[in-house]
Structure formats: C-alpha cells, structure tokens
C-alpha positions as semicolon CSV with decimal commas, in nm:
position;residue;x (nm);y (nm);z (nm)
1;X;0,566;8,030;-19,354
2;X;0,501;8,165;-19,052
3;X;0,151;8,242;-18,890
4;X;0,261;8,638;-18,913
5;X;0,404;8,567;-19,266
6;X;0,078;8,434;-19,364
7;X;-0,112;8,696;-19,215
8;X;0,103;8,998;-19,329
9;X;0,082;8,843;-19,687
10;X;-0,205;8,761;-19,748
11;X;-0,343;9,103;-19,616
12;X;-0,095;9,254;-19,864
13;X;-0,245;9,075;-20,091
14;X;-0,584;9,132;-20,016
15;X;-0,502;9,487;-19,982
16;X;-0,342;9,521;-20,366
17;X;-0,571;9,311;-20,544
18;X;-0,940;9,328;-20,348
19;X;-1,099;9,605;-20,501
20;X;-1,168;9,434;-20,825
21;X;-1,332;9,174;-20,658
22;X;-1,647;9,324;-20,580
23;X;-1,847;9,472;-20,284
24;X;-2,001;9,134;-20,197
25;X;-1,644;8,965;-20,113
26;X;-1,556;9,285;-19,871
27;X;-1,855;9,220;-19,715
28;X;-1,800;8,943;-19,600
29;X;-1,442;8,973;-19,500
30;X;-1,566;9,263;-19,259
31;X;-1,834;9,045;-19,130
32;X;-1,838;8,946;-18,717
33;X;-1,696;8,638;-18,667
34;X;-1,874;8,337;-18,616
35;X;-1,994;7,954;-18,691
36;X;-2,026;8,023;-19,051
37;X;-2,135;7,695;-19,287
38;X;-1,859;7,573;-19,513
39;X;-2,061;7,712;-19,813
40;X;-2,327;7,974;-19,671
41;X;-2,485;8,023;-20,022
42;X;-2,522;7,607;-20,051
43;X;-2,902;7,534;-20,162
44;X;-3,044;7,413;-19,910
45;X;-3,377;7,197;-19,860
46;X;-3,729;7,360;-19,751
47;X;-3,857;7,266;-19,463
48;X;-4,183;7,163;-19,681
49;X;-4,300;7,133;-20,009
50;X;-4,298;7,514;-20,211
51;X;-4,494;7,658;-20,436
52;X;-4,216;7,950;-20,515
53;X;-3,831;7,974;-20,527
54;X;-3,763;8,313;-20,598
55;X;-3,903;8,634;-20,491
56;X;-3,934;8,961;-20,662
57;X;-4,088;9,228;-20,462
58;X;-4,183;9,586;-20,661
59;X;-4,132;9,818;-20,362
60;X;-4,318;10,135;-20,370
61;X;-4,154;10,391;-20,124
62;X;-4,422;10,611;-19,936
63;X;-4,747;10,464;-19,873
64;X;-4,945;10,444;-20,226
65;X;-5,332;10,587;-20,165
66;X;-5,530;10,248;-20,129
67;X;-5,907;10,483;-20,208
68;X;-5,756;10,585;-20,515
69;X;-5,607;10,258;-20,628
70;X;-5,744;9,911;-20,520
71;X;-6,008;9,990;-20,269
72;X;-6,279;10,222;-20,373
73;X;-6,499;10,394;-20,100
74;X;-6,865;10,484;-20,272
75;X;-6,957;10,644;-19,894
76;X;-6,634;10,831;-19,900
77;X;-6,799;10,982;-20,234
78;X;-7,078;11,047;-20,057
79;X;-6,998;11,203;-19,762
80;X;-6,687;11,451;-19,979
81;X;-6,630;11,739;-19,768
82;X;-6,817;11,661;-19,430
83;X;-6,585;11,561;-19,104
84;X;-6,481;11,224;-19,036
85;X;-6,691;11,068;-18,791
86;X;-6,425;10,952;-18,544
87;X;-6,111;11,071;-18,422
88;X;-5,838;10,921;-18,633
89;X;-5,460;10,877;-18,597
90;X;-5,275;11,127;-18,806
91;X;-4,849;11,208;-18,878
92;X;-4,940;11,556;-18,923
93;X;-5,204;11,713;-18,636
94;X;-5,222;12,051;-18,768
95;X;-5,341;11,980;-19,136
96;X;-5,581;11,747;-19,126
97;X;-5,919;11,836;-19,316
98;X;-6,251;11,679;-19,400
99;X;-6,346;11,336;-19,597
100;X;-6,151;11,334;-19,904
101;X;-6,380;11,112;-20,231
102;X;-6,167;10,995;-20,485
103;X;-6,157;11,172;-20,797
104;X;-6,079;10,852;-20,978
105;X;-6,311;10,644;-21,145
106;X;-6,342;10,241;-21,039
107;X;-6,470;9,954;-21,268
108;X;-6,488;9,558;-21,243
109;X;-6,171;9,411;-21,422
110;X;-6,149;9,051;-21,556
111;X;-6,355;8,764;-21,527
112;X;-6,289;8,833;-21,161
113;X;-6,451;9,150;-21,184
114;X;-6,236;9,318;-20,905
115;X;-6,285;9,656;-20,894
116;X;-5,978;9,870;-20,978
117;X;-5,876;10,258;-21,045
118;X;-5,884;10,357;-21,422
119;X;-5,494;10,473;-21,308
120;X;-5,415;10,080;-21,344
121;X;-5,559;9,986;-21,689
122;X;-5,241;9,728;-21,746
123;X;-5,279;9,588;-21,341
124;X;-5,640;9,522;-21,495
125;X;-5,519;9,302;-21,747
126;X;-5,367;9,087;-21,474
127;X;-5,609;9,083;-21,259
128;X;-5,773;8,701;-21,277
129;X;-5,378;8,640;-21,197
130;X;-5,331;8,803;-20,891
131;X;-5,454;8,799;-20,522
132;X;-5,523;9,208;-20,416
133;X;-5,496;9,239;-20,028
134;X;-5,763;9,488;-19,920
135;X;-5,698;9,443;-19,549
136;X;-5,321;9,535;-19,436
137;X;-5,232;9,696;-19,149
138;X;-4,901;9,768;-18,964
139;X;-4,744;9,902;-18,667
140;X;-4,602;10,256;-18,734
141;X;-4,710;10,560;-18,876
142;X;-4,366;10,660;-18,948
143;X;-4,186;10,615;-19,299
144;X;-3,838;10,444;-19,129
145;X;-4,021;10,224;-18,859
146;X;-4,297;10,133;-19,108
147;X;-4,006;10,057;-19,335
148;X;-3,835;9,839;-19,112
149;X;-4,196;9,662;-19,032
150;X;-4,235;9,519;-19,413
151;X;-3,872;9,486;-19,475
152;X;-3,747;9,307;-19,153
153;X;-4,034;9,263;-18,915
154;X;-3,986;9,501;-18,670
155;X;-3,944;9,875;-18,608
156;X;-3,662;9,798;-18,465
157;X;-3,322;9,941;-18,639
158;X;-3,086;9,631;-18,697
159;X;-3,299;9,376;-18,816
160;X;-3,222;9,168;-19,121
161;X;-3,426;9,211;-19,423
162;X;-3,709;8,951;-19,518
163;X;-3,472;8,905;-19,832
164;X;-3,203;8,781;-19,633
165;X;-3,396;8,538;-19,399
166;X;-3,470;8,408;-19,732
167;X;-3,150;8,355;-19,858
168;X;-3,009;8,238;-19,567
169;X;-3,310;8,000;-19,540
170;X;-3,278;7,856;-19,908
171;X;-2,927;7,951;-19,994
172;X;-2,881;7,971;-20,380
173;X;-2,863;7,772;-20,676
174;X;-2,694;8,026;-20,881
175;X;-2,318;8,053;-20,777
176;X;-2,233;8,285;-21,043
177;X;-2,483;8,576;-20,969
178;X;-2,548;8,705;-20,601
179;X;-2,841;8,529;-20,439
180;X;-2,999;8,883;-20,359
181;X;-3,019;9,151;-20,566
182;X;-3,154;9,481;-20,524
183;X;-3,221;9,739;-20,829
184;X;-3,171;10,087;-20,720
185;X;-3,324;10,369;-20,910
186;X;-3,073;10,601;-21,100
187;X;-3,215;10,913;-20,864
188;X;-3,085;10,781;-20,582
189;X;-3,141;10,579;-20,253
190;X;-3,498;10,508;-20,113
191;X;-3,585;10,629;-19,831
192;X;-3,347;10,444;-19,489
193;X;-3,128;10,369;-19,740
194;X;-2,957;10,026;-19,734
195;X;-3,070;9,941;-19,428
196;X;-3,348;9,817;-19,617
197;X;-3,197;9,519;-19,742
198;X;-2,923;9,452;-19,473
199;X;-2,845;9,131;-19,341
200;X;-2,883;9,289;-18,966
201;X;-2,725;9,007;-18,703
202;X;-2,762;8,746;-18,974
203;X;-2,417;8,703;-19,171
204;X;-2,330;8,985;-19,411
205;X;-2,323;8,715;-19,679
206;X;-2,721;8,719;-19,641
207;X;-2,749;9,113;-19,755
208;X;-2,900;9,252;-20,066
209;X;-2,624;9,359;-20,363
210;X;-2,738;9,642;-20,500
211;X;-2,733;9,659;-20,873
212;X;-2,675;10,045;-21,007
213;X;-2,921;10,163;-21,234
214;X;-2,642;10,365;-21,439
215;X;-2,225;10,331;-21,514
216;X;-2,079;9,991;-21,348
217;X;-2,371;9,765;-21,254
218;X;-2,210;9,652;-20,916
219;X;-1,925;9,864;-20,721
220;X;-1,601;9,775;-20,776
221;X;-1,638;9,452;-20,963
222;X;-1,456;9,549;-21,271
223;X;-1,096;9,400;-21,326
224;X;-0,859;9,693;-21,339
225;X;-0,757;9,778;-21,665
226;X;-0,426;9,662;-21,651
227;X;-0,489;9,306;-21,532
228;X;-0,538;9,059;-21,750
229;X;-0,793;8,768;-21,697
230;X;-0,504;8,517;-21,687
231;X;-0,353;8,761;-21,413
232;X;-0,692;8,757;-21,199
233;X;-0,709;8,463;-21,206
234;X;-0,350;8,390;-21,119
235;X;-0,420;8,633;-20,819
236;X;-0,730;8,410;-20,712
237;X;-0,517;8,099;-20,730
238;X;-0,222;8,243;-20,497
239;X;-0,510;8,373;-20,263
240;X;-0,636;8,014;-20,307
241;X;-0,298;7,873;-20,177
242;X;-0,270;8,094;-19,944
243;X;-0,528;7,978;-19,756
244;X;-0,537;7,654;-19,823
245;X;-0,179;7,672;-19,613
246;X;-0,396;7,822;-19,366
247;X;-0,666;7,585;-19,341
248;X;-0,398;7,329;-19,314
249;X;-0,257;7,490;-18,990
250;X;-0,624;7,620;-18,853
251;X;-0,871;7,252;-18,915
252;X;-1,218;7,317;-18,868
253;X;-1,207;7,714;-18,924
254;X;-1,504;7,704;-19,206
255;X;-1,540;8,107;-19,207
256;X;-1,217;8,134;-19,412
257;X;-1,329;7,884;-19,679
258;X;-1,710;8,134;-19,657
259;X;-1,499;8,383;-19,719
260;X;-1,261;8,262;-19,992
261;X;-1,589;8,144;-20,197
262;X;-1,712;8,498;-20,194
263;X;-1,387;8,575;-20,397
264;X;-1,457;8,325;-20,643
265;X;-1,826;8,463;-20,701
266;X;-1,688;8,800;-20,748
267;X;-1,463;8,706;-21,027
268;X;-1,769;8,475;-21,155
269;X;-1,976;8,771;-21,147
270;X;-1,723;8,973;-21,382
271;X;-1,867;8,766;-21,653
272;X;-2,230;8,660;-21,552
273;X;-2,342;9,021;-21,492
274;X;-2,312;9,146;-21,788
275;X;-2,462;8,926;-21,983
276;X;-2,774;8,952;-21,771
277;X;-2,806;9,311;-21,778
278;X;-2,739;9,338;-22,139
279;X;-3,095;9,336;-22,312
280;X;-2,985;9,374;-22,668
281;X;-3,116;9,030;-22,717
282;X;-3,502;9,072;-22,591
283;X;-3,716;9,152;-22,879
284;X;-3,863;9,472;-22,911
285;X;-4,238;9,332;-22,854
286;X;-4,095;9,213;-22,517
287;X;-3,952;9,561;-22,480
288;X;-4,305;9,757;-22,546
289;X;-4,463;9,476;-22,293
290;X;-4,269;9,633;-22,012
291;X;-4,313;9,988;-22,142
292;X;-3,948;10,101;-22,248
293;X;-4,066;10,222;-22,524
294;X;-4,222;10,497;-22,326
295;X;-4,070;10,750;-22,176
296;X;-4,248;10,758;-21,865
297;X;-4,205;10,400;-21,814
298;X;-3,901;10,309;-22,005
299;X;-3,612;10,320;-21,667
300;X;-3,870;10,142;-21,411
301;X;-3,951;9,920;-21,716
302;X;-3,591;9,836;-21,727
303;X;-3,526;9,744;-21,408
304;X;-3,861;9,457;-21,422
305;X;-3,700;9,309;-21,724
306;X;-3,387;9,302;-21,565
307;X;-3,573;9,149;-21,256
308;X;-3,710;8,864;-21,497
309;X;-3,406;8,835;-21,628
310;X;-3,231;8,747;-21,282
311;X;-3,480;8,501;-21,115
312;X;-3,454;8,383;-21,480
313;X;-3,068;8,275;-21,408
314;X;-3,138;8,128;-21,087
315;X;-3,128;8,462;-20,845
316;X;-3,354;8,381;-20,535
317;X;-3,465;8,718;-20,407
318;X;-3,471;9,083;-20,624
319;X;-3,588;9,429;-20,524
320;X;-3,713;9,692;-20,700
321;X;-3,667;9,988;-20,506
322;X;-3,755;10,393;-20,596
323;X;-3,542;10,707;-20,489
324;X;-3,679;10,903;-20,231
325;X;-4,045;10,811;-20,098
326;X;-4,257;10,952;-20,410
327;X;-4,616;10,769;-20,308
328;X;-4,560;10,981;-19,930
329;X;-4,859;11,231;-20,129
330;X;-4,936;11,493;-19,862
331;X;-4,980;11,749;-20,119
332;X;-5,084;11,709;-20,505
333;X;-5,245;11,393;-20,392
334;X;-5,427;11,305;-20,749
335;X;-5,132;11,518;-20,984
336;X;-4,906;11,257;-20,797
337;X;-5,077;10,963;-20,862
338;X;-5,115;10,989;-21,242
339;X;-4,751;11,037;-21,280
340;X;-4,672;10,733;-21,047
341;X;-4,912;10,481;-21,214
342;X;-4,765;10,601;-21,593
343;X;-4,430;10,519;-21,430
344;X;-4,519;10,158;-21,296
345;X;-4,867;9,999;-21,352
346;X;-4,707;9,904;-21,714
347;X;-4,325;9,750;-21,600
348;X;-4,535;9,578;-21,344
349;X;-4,819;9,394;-21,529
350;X;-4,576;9,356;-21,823
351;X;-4,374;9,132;-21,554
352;X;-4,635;8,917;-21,437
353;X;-4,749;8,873;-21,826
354;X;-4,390;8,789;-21,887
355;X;-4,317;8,544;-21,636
356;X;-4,647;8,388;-21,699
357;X;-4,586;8,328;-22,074
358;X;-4,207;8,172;-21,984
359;X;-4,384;7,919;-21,733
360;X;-4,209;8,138;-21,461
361;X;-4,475;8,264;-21,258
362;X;-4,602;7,970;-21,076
363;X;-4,247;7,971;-20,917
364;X;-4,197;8,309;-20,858
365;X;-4,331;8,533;-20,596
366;X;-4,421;8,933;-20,737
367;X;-4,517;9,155;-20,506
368;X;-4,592;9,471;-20,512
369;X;-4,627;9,747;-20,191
370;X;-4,576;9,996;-20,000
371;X;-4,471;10,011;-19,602
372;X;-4,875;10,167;-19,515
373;X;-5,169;10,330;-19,684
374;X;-5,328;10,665;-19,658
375;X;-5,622;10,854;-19,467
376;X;-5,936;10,908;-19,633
377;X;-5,932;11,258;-19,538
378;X;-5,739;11,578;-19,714
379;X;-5,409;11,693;-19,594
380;X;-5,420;12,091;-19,695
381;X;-5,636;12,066;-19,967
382;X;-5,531;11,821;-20,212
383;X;-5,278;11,585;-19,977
384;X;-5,377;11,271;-19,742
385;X;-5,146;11,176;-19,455
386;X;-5,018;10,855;-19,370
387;X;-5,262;10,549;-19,209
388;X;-5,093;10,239;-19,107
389;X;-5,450;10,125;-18,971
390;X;-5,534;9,984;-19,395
391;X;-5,339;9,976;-19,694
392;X;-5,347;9,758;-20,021
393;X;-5,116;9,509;-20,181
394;X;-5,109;9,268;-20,441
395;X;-4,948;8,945;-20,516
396;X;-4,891;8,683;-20,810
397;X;-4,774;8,355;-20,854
398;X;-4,591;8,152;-20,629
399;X;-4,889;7,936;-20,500
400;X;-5,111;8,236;-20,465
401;X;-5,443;8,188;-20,530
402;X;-5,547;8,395;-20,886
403;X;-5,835;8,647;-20,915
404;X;-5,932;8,663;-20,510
405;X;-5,946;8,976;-20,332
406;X;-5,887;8,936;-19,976
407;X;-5,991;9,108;-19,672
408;X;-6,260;9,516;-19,640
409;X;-6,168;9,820;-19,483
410;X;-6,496;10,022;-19,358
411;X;-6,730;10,177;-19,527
412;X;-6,480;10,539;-19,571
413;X;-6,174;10,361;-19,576
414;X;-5,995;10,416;-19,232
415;X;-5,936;10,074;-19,117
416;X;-5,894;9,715;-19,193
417;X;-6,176;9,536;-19,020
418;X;-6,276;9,198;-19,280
419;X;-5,931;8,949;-19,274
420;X;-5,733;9,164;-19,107
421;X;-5,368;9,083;-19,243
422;X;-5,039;9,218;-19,016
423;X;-4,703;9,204;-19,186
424;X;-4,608;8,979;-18,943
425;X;-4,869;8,757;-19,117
426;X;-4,767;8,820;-19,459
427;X;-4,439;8,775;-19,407
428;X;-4,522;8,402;-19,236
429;X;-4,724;8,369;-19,581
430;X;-4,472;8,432;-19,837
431;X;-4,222;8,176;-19,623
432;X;-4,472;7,900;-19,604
433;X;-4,494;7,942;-20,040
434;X;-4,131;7,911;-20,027
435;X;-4,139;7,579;-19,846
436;X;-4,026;7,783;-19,492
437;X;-4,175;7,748;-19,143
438;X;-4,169;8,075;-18,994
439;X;-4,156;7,926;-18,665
440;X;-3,819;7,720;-18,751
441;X;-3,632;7,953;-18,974
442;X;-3,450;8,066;-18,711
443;X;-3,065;8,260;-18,570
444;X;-2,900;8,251;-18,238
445;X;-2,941;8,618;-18,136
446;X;-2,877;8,791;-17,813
447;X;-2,932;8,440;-17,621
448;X;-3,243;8,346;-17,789
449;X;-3,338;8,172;-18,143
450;X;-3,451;8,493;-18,329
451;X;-3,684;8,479;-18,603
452;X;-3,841;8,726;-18,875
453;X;-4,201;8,687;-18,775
454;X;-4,135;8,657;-18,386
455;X;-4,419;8,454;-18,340
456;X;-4,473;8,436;-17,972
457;X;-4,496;8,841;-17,937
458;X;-4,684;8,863;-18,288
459;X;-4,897;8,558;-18,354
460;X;-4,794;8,582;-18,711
461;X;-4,968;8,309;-18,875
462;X;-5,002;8,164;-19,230
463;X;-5,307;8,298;-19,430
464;X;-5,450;7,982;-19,598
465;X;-5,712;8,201;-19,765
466;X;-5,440;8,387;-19,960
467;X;-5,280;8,035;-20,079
C-alpha cells in the first residue's frame, strides 16, 4: 500500500465510520499539529505531594450578590438609602442608586459560627467543612472577560481553561471516561459558551466534554443502529492496522498513536457512560440528600450526583455549569435570589455531605463561584450591578483548611481590603493542592513557556492561609 492508498483509505474510513465514535476522537483529529506525547491522557506524577486529585467546580454564571449571601454588611443596614460615600466603578452609569441593606437575615452557623444568609440553610450545615473566601477580586467588570479571568486566567479570548491545564498537568487515571467533563444545563449554554472549557493553544485532547443534560449524554457517541458491537469493533481493529502500517513507514510520529487512542476511548465510553449516568442504583435517601426529590432542586441536584458519581470513577476535573447568566441580578435582586438558592444551596451541600461520608472529600476539590460579585448599591430599584473589586467563594476538601473564613471587604461592602485574593492567586492555590507548581506547569506558546497563572505579570502566589 501506497502512502496515497493509505491516506485515501483510511480517510474513507474515517469518513464512513467516525461519527459513532464520539466528539472527543474528532477533536482531536482536527487538532494543530504538533509534539504530542505517545499517550497525552497517561497519569502523570505531581510535581509535589497533593492533597486533591480531582476537581469539581459548581459554576454559578453571573456574579452571585456576596451582601446577601456570605458577607453581611451591618453598616450597609445602617446607612439603607443614603449615597455611597465614594465614587465607585459601575457596568451600568445611568442606573446606579443609593446604598442598598440586605433584606436577608444573617446568623452564626456551626461550631465555626460563620455568619451566613438564611437563603443557605443546607451551605450552613457544611459550614465547619468548608473555607468561605470573603476577599476576591478580579480584573473585569464584564461577564465574557471576567469569565475568561476564573476560567483561564486572562481576559484574553483563546486561553485554555484551568480544567485543561489540569488535565494536561495530571493526565488521567480513568481511560474509559473523558478526563474532563463538563455538565451542561438542559436550558442551554452558559454564558461564552464553550469557550469556557476549551483547551485554547494547549492540545484539543485537554478540552472539557460536555455531558448533555437531556437525550444522548455525549454527541455522537452512540453506535449506529445497524452496527453490531462485533462490527465496531472490527472497524476499530482495521483502523488499528491501518495505522499501525503507517507508523511502520512514519517512526517517531507519536500524534497518530494520540490520536488512534482517542478512538479507543470513544468506543470505551459507549459502555462506561452509561452506567455512570444511570442512577437507578443510588438509594432514594441519597436522592433526597441532593434534593431530587424537589422540584426546584431535582435537575441541578442531578447533575452533583452525577458529578460524585464521575470523580467517583476516576474523572479528574467536572463542571457544573448553568444556562444563561441567572446570578447577573440587575433587576429583582432579592425575588432572584430565593429562586437561585432553592435551586442550588441543597445539590451543593448534599455533595460535600456525600463525598465526605464516601471518604471522597479529602481528595476532591468543590468549589463553588461565580466570575465577580455585586455593588452594594441599587440598580433601578431592586437590582445591583456588577463589582469585580469583592466577591465571595467557597471551597471544600482537597487540603483546604475546614471552618476558616478568609479575607473582609469594608465596612459597606465595595471592596476587598483584609487578604486580598486575585484569581490569579486562587488559581496558583488549587494547583499547589493538586501537587502542581504554577510556576512549572507550563506550554511552549508564541516563543515563550506559557502558563495559567503568568506569574511574572501577576504575582500569583499560593495562599498558605487557605491550605
């Protein structure tokens, strides 16, 4: 066979039979070419001893109030109605209005005593386990910069997702189940769409899979219903030879062999997925933990069982993501939030609980945020605006420390001023727990060994407190 023939072939081929074989496999065969490893999903050692191995980040799309949730203002009460005393960055010039109190009441939860919104009463029943981040602050005002801030480090468009510099970090130790997966909501993209978990300039292998909320799980993964599994895999085997005659002509060309393995996991996946997404077999008390038996909780509840589930089977990195940006509350600031917090504060403590009582949590990273927080005073007359001067987050597990709350905003809630944290930080953070040197986890990019926390231009550091 000819170099044509082989080409011409196995194109045919590829052409016929590909579409069953899942979106991750076409991925990669349309990735750039390049010094690909042998096996791109290998595990592969930390560069020092971590806490976590797997991730699962509870991404809330809009910038969640932080006065009304984790970070109650008493002056803001105080002062209700009277001007801010400073001039303050705003999205929206023409509808800003005077100091907004929350209409929320606060109280000390668990032995820690944090003080939390009565819209969390399940986050309070977590809350000797996790560490609450009073003191974010990021770099855009905007939802798709601010987006592309937490996700990939920059508001730069192109970037790779913090998912993927994990995976391609720590590869996988799963090879039957993608090494990222990302849980869409059945309304529909977030907000910048998949570019929030693209692999950027790092190899497509590195991106997020996203896992549909409703019909087929993943895209084109099913077998076609007139192919048998004896005749898939007789179609992976020629494809298999095929190559292999290939290799034999072309030594040293390791992006075929990438490639080829991506094929395999596809066909893997055919059987592994479902079995992890079918929850027949969790009891029903496990069910009412994550709220499914509620109807305002039951899909997002769903989707965090299904995230146990995963990291569960060896999956290194899952997102949570919902459609749209519903915590972006310029109007119906309060109306919003009650809706929100029935929707999630449930699914979410239910997780932690979860993993906890499976002897999960110490190795798994949950976080939960949005990309900035909101102004302390009203947009119209029951909105706030955006502030990426202070927002809130929390985080469990994974080596983090368990009933500390880190960091102040002032006295009305503007700005971060006590432990400031940038993302650029927190990102640094979460590699260090999973055994990562920010500083060494690095791609050749444009000339120059690129990096998620770009050190030198943001002085990301580690933040031993939060550890």
């Amino acid at each position: 066979m000819t170099h044509s023939d082989f080409a011409f072939n196995r194109r045919a081929f590829l052409g016929r039979y590909a579409g069953g074989l899942g979106t991750l496999a076409l991925a990669h065969l349309t990735a750039p070419a390049g010094d690909t490893p042998r096996d791109p999903l290998a595990p592969k050692p930390p560069h020092h001893p971590a806490k976590a191995k797997a991730v699962i980040c509870l991404f809330q799309h809009g910038g969640p109030s932080q006065m009304d949730l984790f970070d109650p203002k008493p002056e803001l009460t105080k002062q209700h109605g009277k001007p801010h005393p400073d001039k303050l960055e705003v999205h929206f010039h023409t509808q800003t209005g005077k100091l907004l109190a929350s209409p929320f009441k606060f109280a000390k939860r668990g032995k820690a005593g944090v003080e939390l919104s009565e819209l969390l009463p399940h986050t309070a029943g977590i809350v000797d386990d996790i560490t609450l981040v009073r003191s974010m602050t990021t770099d855009s005002v905007d939802h798709e910069a601010a987006l592309r801030v937490i996700h990939a480090g920059k508001i730069f468009p192109g970037r790779p997702a913090w998912g993927s510099w994990v995976v391609y970090g720590l590869g996988t130790e799963r090879q039957e189940l993608p090494a990222y997966v990302v849980l869409s909501d059945p309304g529909g993209l977030p907000v910048d769409g998949t570019n929030n978990w693209a692999s950027g300039f790092l190899p497509a292998v590195y991106q997020g899979t996203p896992f549909r909320a409703s019909g087929t799980p993943v895209a084109h993964l099913a077998t076609p219903p007139d192919v048998s599994p004896v005749a898939r895999r007789n179609q992976l085997d020629f494809l298999n030879d095929l190559n292999a005659n290939y290799r034999r002509r072309h030594p040293g060309n390791t992006e075929l062999e990438a490639r080829l393995g991506h094929y395999e996991l596809a066909a893997k996946m055919q059987t592994a997925v479902p079995e992890v997404l079918d929850l027949s077999k969790e009891t029903d008390e496990t069910k009412r933990l994550y709220g499914i038996d509620n109807p305002k909780s039951a899909e997002y509840g769903k989707r965090c069982l299904l995230a146990r589930r995963l990291v569960e089977r060896g999956v290194r990195f899952v997102q949570i993501f919902l459609s749209g940006q519903p915590w972006d509350t310029h109007s119906k600031n309060a109306e919003s939030l009650k809706g929100l917090c029935a929707m999630t504060d449930q699914p979410s403590a239910g997780l932690v609980l979860d993993l906890k009582r499976r002897g999960l949590l110490d190795s798994t990273i949950v976080m939960w945020t949005g990309e900035f927080g909101r102004l302390p005073i009203s947009q119209g007359s029951d909105g706030r605006d955006h502030n990426r001067h202070a927002f809130s987050l929390w985080l469990a597990g994974g080596g983090f420390k368990k009933g500390y709350v880190h960091g102040a905003t002032d006295d009305l809630g503007y700005r971060s001023v006590e432990k400031v944290v940038r993302v650029s930080s927190l990102h640094a953070t979460l590699l260090h727990a999973l055994g990562l040197d920010h500083t060494r986890l690095t791609f050749p990019h444009e000339g120059r060994n690129d990096t998620l926390t770009d050190a030198d231009v943001t002085h990301a550091q580690v933040v031993k407190d939060l550890l």
